[in-house]
C-alpha positions as a printed NumPy array, in Angstrom:
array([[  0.   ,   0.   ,   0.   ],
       [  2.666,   1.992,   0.858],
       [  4.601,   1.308,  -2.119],
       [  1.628,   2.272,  -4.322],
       [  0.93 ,   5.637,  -2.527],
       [  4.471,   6.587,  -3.489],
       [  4.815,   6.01 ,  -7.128],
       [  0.798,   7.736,  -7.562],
       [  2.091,  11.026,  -5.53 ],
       [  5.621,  10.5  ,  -7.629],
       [  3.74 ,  10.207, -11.133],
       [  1.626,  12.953, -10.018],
       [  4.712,  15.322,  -8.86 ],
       [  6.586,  14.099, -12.439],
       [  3.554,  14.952, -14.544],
       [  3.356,  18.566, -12.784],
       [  6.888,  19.058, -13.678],
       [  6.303,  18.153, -17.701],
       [  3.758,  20.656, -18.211],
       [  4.408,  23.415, -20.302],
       [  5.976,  26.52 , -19.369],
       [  4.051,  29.533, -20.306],
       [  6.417,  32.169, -22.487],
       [  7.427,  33.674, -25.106],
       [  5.666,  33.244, -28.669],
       [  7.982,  30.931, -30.647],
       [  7.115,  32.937, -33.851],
       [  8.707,  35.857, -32.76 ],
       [  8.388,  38.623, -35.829],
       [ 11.696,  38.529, -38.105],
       [ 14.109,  41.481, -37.233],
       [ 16.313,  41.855, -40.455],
       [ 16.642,  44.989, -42.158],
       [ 17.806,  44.459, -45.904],
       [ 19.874,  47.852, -47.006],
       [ 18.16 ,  49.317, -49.842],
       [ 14.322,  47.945, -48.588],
       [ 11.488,  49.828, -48.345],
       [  9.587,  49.373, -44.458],
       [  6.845,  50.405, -43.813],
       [  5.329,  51.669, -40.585],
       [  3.937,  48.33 , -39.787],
       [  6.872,  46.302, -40.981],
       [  9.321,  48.852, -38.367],
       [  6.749,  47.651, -35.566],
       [  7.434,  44.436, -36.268],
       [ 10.91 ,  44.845, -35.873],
       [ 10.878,  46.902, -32.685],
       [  8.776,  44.208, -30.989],
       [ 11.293,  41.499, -32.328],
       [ 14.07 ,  43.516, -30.749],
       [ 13.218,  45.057, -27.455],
       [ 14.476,  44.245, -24.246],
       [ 11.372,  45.385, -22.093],
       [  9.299,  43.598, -23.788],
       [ 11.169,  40.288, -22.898],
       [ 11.541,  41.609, -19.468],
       [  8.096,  42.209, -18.817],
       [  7.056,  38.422, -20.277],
       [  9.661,  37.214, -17.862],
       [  7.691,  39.187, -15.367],
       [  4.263,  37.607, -16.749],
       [  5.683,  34.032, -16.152],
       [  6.914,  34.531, -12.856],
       [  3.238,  35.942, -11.941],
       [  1.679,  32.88 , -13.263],
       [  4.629,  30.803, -10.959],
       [  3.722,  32.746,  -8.14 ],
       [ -0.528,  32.253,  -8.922],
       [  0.22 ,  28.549,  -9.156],
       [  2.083,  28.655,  -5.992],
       [ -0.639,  30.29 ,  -4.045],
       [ -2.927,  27.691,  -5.357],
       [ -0.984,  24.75 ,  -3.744],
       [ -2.866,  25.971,  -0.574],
       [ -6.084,  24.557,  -1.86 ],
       [ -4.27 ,  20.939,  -2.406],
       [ -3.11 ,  18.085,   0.26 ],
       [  0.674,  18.06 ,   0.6  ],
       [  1.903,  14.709,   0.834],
       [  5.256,  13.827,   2.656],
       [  7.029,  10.42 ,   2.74 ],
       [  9.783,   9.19 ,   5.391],
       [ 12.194,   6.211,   5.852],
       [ 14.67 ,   5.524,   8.734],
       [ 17.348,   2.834,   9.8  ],
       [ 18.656,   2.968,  13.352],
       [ 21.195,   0.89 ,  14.251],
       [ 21.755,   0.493,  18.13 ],
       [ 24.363,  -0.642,  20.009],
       [ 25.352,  -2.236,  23.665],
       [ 29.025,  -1.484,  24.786],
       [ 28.556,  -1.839,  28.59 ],
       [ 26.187,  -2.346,  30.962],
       [ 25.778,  -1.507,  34.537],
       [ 23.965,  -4.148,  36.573],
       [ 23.606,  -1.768,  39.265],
       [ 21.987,   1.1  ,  37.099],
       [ 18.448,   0.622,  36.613],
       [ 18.44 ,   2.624,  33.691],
       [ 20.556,  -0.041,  32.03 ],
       [ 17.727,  -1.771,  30.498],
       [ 17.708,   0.791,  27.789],
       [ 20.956,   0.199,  26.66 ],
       [ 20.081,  -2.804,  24.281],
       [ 21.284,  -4.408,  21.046],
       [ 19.044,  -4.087,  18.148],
       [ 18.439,  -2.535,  14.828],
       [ 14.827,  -0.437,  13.836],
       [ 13.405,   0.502,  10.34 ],
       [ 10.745,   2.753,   9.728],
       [  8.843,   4.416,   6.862],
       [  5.792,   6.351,   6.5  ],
       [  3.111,   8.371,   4.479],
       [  1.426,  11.549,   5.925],
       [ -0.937,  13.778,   4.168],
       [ -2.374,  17.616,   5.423],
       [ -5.405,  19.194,   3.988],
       [ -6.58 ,  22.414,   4.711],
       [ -9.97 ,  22.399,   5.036],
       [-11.338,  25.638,   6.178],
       [ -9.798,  29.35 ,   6.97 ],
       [-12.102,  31.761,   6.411],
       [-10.96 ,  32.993,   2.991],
       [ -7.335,  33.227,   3.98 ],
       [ -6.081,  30.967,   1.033],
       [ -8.516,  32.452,  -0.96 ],
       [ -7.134,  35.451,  -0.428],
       [ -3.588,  34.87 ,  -0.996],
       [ -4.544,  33.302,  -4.391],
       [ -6.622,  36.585,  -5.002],
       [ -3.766,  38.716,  -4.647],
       [ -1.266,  36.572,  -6.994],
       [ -3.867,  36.398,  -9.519],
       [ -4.193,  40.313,  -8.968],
       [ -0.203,  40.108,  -9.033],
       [  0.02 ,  38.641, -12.661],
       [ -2.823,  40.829, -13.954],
       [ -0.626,  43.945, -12.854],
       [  2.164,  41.748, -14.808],
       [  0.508,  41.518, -18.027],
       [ -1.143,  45.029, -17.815],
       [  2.791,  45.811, -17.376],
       [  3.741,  44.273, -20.595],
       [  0.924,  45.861, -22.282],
       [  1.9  ,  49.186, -21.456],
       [  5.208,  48.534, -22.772],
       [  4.106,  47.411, -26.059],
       [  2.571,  50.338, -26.354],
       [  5.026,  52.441, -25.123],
       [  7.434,  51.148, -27.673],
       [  4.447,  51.484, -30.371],
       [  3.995,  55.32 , -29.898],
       [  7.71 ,  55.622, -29.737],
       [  8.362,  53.814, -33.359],
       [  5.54 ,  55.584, -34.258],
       [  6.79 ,  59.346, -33.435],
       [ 10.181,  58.201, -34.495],
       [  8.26 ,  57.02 , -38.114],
       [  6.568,  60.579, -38.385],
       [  9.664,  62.42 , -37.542],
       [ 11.754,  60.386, -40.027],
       [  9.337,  61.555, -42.935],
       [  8.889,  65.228, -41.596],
       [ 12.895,  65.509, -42.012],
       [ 12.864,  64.115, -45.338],
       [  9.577,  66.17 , -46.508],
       [ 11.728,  69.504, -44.8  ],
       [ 14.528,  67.876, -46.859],
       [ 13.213,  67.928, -49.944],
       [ 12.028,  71.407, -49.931],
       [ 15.26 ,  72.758, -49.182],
       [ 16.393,  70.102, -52.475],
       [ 13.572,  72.407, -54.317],
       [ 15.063,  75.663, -53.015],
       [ 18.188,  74.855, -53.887],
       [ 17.162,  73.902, -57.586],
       [ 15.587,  77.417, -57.453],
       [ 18.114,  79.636, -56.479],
       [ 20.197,  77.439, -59.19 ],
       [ 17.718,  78.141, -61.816],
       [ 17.851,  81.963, -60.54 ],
       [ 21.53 ,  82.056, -60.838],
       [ 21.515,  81.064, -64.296],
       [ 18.793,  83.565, -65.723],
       [ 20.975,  86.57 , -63.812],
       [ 23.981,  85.144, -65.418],
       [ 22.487,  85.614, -68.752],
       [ 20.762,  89.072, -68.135],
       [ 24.126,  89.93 , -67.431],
       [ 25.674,  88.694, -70.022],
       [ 23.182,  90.001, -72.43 ],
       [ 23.848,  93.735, -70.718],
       [ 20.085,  93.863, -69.17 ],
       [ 21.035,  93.353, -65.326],
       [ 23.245,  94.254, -63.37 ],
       [ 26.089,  92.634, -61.463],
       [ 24.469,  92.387, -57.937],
       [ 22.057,  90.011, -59.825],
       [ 24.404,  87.588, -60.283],
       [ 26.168,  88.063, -56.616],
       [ 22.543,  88.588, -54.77 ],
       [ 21.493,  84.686, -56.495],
       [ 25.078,  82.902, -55.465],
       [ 24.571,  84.248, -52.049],
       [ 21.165,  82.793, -51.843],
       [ 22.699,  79.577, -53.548],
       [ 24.961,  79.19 , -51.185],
       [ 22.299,  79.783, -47.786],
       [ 20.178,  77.351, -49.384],
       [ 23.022,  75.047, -49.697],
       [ 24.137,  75.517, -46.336],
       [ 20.281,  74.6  , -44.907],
       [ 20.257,  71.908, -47.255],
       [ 23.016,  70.618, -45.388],
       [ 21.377,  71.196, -42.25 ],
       [ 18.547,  69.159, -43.281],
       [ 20.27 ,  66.613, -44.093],
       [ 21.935,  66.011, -40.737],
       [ 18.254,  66.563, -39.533],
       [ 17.754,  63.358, -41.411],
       [ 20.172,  61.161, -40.52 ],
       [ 19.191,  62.333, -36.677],
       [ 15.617,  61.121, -37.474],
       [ 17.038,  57.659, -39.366],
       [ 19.034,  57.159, -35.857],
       [ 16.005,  57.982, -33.48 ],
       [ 14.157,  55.523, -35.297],
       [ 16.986,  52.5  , -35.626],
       [ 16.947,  53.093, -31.57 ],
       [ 13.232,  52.77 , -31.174],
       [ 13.281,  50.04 , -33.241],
       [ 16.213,  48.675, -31.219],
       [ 18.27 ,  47.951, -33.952],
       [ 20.756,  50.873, -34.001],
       [ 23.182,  49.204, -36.839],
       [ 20.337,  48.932, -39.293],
       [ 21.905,  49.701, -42.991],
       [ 20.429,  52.776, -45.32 ],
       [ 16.684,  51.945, -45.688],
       [ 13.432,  53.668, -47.217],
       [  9.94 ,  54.193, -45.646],
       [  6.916,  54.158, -46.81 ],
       [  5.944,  57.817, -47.105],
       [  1.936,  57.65 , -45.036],
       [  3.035,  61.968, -44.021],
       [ -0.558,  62.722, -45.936],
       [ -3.372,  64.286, -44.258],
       [ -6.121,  61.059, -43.584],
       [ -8.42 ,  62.085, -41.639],
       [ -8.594,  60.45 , -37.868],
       [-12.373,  59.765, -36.564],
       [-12.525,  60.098, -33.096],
       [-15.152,  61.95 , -30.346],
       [-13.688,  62.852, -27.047],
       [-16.185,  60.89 , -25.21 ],
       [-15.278,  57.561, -27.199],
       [-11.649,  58.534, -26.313],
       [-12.323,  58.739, -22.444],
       [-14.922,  55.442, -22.549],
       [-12.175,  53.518, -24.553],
       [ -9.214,  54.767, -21.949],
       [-11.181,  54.189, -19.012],
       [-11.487,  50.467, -20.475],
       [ -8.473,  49.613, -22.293],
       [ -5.912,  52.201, -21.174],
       [ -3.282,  49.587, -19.211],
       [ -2.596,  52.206, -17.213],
       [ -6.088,  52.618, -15.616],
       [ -6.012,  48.556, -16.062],
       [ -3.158,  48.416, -14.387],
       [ -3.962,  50.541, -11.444],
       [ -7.525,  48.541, -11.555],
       [ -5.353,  45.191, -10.956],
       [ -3.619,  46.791,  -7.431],
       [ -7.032,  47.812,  -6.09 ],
       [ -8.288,  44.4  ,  -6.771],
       [ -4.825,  43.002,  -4.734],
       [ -5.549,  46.067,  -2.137],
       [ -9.213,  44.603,  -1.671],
       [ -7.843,  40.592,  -1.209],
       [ -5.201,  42.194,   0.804],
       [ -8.316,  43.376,   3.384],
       [ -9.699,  40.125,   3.154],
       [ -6.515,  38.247,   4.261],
       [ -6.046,  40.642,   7.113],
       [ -9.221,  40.049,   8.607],
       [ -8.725,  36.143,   7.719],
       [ -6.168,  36.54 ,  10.562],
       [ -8.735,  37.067,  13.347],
       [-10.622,  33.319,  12.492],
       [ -9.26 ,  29.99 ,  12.929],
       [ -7.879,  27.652,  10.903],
       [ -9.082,  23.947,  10.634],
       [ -6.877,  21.191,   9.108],
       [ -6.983,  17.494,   8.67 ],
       [ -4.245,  15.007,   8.517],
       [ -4.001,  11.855,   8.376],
       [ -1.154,   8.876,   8.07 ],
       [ -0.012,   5.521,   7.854],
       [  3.445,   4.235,   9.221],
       [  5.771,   0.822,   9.907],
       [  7.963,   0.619,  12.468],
       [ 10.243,  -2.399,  14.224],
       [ 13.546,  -4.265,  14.304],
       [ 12.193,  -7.32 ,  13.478],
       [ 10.528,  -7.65 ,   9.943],
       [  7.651,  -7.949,   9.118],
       [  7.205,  -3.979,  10.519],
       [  4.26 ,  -3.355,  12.587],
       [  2.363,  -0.754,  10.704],
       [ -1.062,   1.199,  11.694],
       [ -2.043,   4.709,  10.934],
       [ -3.053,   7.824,  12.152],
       [ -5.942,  10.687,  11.367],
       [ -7.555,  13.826,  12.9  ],
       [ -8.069,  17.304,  12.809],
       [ -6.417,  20.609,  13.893],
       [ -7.837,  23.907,  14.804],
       [ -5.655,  26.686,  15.164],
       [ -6.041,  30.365,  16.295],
       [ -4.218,  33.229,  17.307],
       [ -5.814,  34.765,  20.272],
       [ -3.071,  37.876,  20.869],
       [  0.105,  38.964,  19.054],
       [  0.458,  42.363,  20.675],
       [ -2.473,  43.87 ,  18.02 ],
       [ -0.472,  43.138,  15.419],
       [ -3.73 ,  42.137,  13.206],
       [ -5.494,  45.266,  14.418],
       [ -2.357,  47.03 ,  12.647],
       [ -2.201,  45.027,   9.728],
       [ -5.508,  45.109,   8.903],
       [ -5.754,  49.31 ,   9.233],
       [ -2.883,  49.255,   7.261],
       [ -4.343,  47.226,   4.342],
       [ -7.591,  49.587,   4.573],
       [ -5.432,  52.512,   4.496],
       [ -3.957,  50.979,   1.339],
       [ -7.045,  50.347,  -0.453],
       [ -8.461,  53.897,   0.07 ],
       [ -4.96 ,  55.694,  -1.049],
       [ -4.987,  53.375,  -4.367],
       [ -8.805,  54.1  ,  -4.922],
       [ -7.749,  57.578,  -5.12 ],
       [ -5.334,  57.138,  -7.151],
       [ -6.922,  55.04 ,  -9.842],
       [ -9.719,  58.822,  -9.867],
       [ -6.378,  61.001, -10.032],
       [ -5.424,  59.101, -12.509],
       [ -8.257,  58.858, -14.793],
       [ -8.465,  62.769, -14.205],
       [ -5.361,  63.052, -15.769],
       [ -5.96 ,  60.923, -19.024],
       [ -8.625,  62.736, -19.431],
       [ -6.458,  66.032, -19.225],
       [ -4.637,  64.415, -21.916],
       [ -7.429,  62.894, -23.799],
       [ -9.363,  66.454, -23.817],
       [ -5.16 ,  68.328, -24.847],
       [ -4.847,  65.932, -27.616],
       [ -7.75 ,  65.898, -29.109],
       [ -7.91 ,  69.92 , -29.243],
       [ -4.139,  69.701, -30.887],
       [ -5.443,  67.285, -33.15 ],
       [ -8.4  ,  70.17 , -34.133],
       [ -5.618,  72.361, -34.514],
       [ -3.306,  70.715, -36.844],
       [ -6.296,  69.552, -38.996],
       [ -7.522,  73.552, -39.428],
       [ -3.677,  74.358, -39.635],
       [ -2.919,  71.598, -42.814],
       [ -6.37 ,  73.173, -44.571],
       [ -4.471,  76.689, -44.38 ],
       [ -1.2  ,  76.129, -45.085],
       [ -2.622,  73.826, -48.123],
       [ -3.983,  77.034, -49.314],
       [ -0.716,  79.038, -48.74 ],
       [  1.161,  76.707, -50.142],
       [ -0.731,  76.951, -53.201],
       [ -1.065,  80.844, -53.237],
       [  3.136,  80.696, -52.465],
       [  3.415,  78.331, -55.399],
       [  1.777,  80.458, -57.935],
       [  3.101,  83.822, -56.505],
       [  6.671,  82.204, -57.235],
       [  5.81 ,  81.074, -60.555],
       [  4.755,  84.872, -61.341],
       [  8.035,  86.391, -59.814],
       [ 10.393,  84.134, -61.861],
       [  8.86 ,  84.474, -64.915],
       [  8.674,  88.383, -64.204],
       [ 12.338,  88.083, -63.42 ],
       [ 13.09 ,  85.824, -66.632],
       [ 11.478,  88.399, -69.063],
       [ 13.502,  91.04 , -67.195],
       [ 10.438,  92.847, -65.528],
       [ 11.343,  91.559, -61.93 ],
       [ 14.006,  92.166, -59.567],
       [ 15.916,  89.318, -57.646],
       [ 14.524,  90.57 , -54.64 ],
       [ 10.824,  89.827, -55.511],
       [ 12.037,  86.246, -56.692],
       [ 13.981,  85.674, -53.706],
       [ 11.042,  86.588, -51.244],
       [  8.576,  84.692, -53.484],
       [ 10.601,  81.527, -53.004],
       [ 11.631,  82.299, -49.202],
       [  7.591,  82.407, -48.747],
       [  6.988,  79.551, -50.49 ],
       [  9.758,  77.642, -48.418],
       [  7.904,  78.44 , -45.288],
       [  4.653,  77.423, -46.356],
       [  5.838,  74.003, -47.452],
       [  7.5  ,  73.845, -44.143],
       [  4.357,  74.858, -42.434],
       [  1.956,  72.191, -43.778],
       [  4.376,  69.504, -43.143],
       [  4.818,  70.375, -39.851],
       [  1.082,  70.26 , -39.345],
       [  0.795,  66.779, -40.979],
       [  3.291,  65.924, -38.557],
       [  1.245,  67.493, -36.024],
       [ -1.453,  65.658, -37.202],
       [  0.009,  61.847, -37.292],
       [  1.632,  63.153, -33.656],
       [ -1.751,  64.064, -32.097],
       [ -3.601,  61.008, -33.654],
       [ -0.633,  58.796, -32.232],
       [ -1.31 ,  60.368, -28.696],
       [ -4.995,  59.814, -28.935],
       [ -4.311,  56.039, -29.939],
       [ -2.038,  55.826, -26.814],
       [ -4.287,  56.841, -24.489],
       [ -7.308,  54.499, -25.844],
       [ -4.846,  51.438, -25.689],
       [ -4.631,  51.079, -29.193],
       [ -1.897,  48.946, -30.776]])
């Protein structure tokens, strides 16, 4: 009997043990960065989630909450313990005159034995504890999912800022070719005796400042390219393209559908949610501490020198309470209370300030969708009031000044409606952050 008890709690302990761990994905998203490829936004995700550090971190964190659940849940199970002895006594000498002699004896004793403890009642203690592990690896995962997201809106700013610097780039690329173009026509007025010499030197200068911020705008670039190979954790990417998604698409969203879908899939708020849930178990277990605690046991045992063992067995139940440890429970369970109310207030401070946020990016997002409408229009207007100034200035009726402010002005309004698309994708990103959107 004994013999069979063992090998069942053995199996049982072996086929615990083979059960799958809980972890990472085994498809984990392909990392490699071709040179010369075009990525898209999507495709750079993709790559930042194959990469990052915190991510892994934070799954290692999952796991060990779901270690730490299963742990707590032991408490609802028997535990099972198995012993074996061999005793080997003795007899060097004897005292006749000692009546204590007698004990001193020759003889050998084996014993072995199976015991087994349930808990069977504690007033929601166990309960408890397993309420605050489970509450433990919800914080866990509500953890990891704020660093996905995290590193989402990071790739994601990093995207938009990449094709802002190229978009500012290529304008300066067009201002350039323009003060080029300008050169040459004051060249030939000059040579043809119908301008003057500060033509020629007034359009080199402006060559050369245009050259100079085209410069500039490049380095702008490569500082976007390397803000973006570090949020997608892959800092010795080679030269790449991206998809360019700068346009204005326009983002459907209400404030109040921003708030509801925060207050319900924000991790944040989640995760705050998760400790209030521990901070209410945590209430529970203190005032567990006040009730007793009933246990059975039972077991079954040989013992002898001489073979075969006598054997018999053993059962019956334990209650246990604490009747006074110096108000230590009094304290504890205050202190739990105490706990509970600070987080509840928390969890209200901190949906007032999501809301700030919600309420500040939707209004920016207002803002850069009226600003793109009017610096379309001044882009256009800048566009066609440089068009008239060169070809004044190419049939001689201009001056270089009126060419040079026409294409100065039409600089900054290019400039200005890409920085409102950017403005744009930047406020939409913000918005998607704060509804826990992916």
């Amino acid at each position: 009997m004994l013999k069979t008890a063992i090998k069942f709690f053995l199996f049982t302990m072996l086929s615990a043990a083979m059960q799958p761990v809980p972890g990472l994905s085994a498809e984990t998203p392909d990392s490699t960065v071709l040179e010369g490829s075009t990525l898209t936004l999507s495709r750079c995700l993709d790559i930042a989630l194959a990469n990052a550090p915190d991510i892994k971190s934070a799954e290692f964190m999952v796991r060990a909450g779901r270690a730490r659940l299963k742990e707590a849940q032991a408490g609802w199970y028997p535990s099972a313990n198995i012993n074996a002895g061999y005793t080997a006594n003795r007899a060097v000498h004897k005292n006749i005159a000692d009546p204590f002699s007698a004990n001193i004896a020759t003889y050998d004793t084996r014993s072995a034995g199976l015991s087994v403890n349930q808990m069977l009642y504690d007033f929601g203690r166990t309960k408890a504890i397993t309420g605050i592990s489970s509450d433990s690896l919800g914080f866990a995962q509500r953890g990891k999912e704020h660093a996905v997201l995290s590193l989402v809106t990071n790739v994601k700013m990093n995207y938009y800022g990449l094709l802002g610097a190229q978009r500012l780039r290529e304008v300066q690329k067009e201002t350039v070719a323009q003060y080029n173009k300008q050169l040459l026509v004051a060249q030939s007025h000059f040579s043809a005796g119908t301008k003057p010499k500060y033509d020629v030197t007034k359009a080199e200068v402006d060559l050369s400042n245009a050259r100079l911020q085209l410069i500039q705008a490049e380095h702008q670039v490569q500082l976007a390219r390397a803000a973006l190979n570090a949020a997608m954790n892959n800092i010795s990417a080679p030269d790449y393209f991206i998809e360019d998604t700068l346009d204005y698409v326009k983002f459907e969203a209400a404030f109040d559908d921003i708030v509801a879908a925060a207050c319900g899939f924000n991790p944040e708020i989640k995760a705050q949610e998760e400790v209030i849930k521990a901070g209410e178990h945590k209430v529970i277990l203190s005032r567990s501490n006040y009730y007793p605690v009933l246990k059975g046991f039972a077991g079954y045992n040989y013992f002898g020198s001489v073979s075969p063992l006598s054997e018999g067995w053993n059962a019956g139940l334990a209650v246990s309470m604490n009747l006074f440890n110096g108000f230590s429970d009094n304290n504890k369970l205050a202190e739990a209370e105490n706990d509970l109310s600070s987080d509840r207030m928390k969890l209200d401070n901190l949906k007032l300030l999501i809301s700030l946020e919600a309420r500040q990016s939707f209004l920016s997002l207002q803002n850069a969708e009226d600003s793109i409408e009017s610096a379309t229009l001044q882009v256009k207007q800048a566009t066609e009031n440089m068009e008239i100034a060169t070809a004044r200035y190419e049939t001689g009726l201009g001056s270089p000044v009126e060419v040079a402010d026409a294409t100065v002005s039409y600089g900054k309004a290019k400039q200005a409606l890409i920085q409102a698309l950017y403005d744009y994708k930047r406020s939409q990103t913000d918005i998607e952050k704060i509804m826990g959107k992916k």
